[in-house]
C-alpha positions in Angstrom: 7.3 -9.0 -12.9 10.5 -6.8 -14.1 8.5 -4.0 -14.1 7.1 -4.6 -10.7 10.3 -4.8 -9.5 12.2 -2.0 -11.1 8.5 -0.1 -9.7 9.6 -0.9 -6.4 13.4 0.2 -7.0 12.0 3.7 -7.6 10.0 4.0 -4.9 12.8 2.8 -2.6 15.2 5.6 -4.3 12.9 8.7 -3.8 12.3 8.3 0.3 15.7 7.3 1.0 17.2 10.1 -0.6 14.4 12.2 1.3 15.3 10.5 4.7 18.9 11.5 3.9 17.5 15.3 3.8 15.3 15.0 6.3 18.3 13.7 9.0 20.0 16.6 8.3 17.0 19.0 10.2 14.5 17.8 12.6 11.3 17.2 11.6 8.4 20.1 11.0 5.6 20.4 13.1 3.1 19.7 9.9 5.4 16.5 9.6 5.4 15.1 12.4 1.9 15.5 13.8 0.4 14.8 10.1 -2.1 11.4 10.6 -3.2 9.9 7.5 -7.3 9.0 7.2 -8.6 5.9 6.7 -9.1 5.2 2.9 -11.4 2.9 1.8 -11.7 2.1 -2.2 -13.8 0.5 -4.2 -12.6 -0.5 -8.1 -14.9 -2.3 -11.0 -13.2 -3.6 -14.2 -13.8 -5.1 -17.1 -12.3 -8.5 -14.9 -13.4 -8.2 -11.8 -14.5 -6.1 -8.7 -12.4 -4.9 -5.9 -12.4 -3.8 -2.2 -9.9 -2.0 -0.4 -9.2 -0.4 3.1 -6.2 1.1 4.6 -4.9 2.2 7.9 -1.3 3.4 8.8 -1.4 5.2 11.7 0.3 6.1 14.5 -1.0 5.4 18.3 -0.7 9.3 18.9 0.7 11.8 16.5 3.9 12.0 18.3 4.0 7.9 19.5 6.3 6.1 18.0 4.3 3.3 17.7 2.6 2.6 14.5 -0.9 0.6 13.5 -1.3 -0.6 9.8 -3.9 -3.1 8.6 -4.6 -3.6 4.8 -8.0 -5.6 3.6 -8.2 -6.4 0.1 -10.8 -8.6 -1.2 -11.2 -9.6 -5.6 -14.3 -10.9 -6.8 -13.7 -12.4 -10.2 -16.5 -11.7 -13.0 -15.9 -15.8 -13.6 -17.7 -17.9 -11.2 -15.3 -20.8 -11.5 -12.7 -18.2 -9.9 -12.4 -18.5 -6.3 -12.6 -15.0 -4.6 -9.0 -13.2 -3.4 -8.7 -11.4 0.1 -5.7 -10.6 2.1 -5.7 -9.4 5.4 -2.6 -8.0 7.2 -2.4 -6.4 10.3 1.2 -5.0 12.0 2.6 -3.2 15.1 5.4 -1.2 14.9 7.9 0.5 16.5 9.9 3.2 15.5 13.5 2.9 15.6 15.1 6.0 13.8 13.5 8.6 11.9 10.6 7.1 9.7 12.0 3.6 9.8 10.0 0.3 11.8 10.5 -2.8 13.1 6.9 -4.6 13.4 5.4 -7.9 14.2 1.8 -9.0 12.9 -0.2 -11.4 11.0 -1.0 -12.4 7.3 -4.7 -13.7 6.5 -5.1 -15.3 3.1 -7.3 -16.9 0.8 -4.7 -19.2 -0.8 -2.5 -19.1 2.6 -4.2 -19.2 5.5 -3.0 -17.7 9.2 0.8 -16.9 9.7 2.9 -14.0 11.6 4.9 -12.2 10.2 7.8 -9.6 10.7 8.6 -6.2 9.1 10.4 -3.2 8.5 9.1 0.0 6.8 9.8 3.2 5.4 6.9 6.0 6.2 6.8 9.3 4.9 3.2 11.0 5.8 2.8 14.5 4.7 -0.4 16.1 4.0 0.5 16.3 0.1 2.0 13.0 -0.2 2.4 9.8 1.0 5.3 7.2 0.7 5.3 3.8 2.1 7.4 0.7 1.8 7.2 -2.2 3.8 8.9 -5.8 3.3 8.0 -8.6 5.3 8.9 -12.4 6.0 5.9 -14.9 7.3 7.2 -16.7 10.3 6.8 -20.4 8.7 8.6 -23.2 7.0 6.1 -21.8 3.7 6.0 -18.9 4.8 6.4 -15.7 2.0 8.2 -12.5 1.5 6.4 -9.5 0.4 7.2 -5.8 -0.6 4.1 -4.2 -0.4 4.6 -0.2 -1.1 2.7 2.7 -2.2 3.2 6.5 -3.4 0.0 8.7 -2.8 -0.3 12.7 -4.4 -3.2 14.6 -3.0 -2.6 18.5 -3.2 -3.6 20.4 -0.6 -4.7 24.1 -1.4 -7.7 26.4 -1.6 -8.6 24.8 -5.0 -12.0 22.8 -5.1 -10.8 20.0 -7.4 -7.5 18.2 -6.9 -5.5 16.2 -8.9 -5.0 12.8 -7.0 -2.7 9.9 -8.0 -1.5 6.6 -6.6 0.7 3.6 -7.2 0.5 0.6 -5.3 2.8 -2.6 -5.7 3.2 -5.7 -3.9 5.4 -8.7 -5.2 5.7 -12.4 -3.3 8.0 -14.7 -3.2 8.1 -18.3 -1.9 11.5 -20.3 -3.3 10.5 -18.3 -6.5 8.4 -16.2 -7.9 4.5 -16.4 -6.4 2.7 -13.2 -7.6 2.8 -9.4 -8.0 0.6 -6.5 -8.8 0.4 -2.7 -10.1 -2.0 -1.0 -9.6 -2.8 2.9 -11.0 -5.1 5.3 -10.0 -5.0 8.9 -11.3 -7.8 11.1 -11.1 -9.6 13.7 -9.6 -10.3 15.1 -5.7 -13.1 16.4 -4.5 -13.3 17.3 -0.6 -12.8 13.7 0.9 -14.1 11.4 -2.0 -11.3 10.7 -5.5 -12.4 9.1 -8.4 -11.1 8.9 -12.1 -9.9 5.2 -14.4 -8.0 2.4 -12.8 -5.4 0.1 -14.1 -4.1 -3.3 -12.6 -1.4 -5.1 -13.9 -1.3 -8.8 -12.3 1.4 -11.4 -12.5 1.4 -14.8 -11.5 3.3 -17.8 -11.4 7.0 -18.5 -11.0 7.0 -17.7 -14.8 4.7 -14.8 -14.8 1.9 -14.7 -17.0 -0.1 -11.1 -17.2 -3.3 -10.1 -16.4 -4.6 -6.9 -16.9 -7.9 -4.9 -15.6 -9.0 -1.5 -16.9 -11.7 0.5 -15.0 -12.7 2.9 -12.6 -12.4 3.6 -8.8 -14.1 5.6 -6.3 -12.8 5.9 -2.6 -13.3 8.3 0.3 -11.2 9.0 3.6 -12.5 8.5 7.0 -10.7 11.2 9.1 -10.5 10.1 12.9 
């Protein structure tokens, strides 16, 4: 859990000291008109199988409203283990440069329906990606999440890319719920990235670990 958080501390450090650099000249034309694609994983390890998709767009490349809906579903290798899914889908708004205010909805396996508010950080450039977004479920039980990510895909004339991501979520309700790490660092080739995973689980109000080692494949969807 410490190293989820302190994780997040970094993430948090890099942007902001990029948003205080980016205020100080307007945006670039690659910048702002720059739409991420649709990415869509798949991971197997030696605990269990994942599924992920991901979509952070905005309504037009120069709206400042913003669409993002994450759906991640965890199919243990156990059969006495329940499966894991979490859907969340947000609308946002725009209210300075690269900072939201949203209102959406939290699907889970474990939770059920609740809405939810947020506010993120988004930096999308065709090289990298940086994303942080806290949010509060609107309910007596409801949770509080940071779920963030850093993405590195070069862009150049070269065939094969290096490609690397971190992505983190942590939840609290009262205290501790759960949090996560996950790793991918591998190769690009075109629209499809694929190399060894690692994910780092922690659960409880005093965390205990669980680890998966493995591989992922995933592809973009550019629309």
């Amino acid at each position: 859990m410490h190293s989820t958080i302190t994780l997040l501390l970094l993430l948090m450090g890099t942007p902001f000291s990029q948003a205080q650099s980016m205020n100080q000249k307007p945006h670039t034309a690659e910048f702002a008109s720059y739409q991420p694609p649709i990415l869509v994983e798949v991971m197997g390890g030696n605990n269990n199988t994942g599924y992920q998709m991901v979509v952070n767009k905005k309504f037009s490349p120069t709206s400042k409203f913003r669409f993002f809906n994450l759906i991640s579903y965890e199919m243990d290798y156990d059969e006495q283990t329940p499966a894991s899914y979490i859907v969340q889908t947000i609308a946002s708004y725009e209210v300075t440069q690269a900072f939201y205010l949203g209102l959406g909805t939290n699907l889970k396996a474990f939770g059920g329906l609740k809405p939810l508010v947020s506010i993120s950080y988004s930096y999308m450039h065709k090289n990298v990606v940086i994303f942080i977004q806290p949010s509060q479920e609107i309910d007596s039980e409801g949770d509080f999440e940071v779920f963030a990510f850093i993405e590195v895909h070069p862009v150049n004339q070269k065939k094969i890319q290096f490609y690397g991501r971190l992505q983190v979520l942590t939840t609290w309700n009262r205290a501790h719920s759960y949090s996560y790490q996950a790793w991918r660092i591998g190769l690009q080739f075109q629209d499809f990235r694929f190399g060894p995973a690692f994910t780092a689980n922690y659960l409880g109000e005093t965390p205990t670990t669980q680890t998966d080692l493995g591989a992922f494949i995933n592809f973009l969807i550019k629309r």
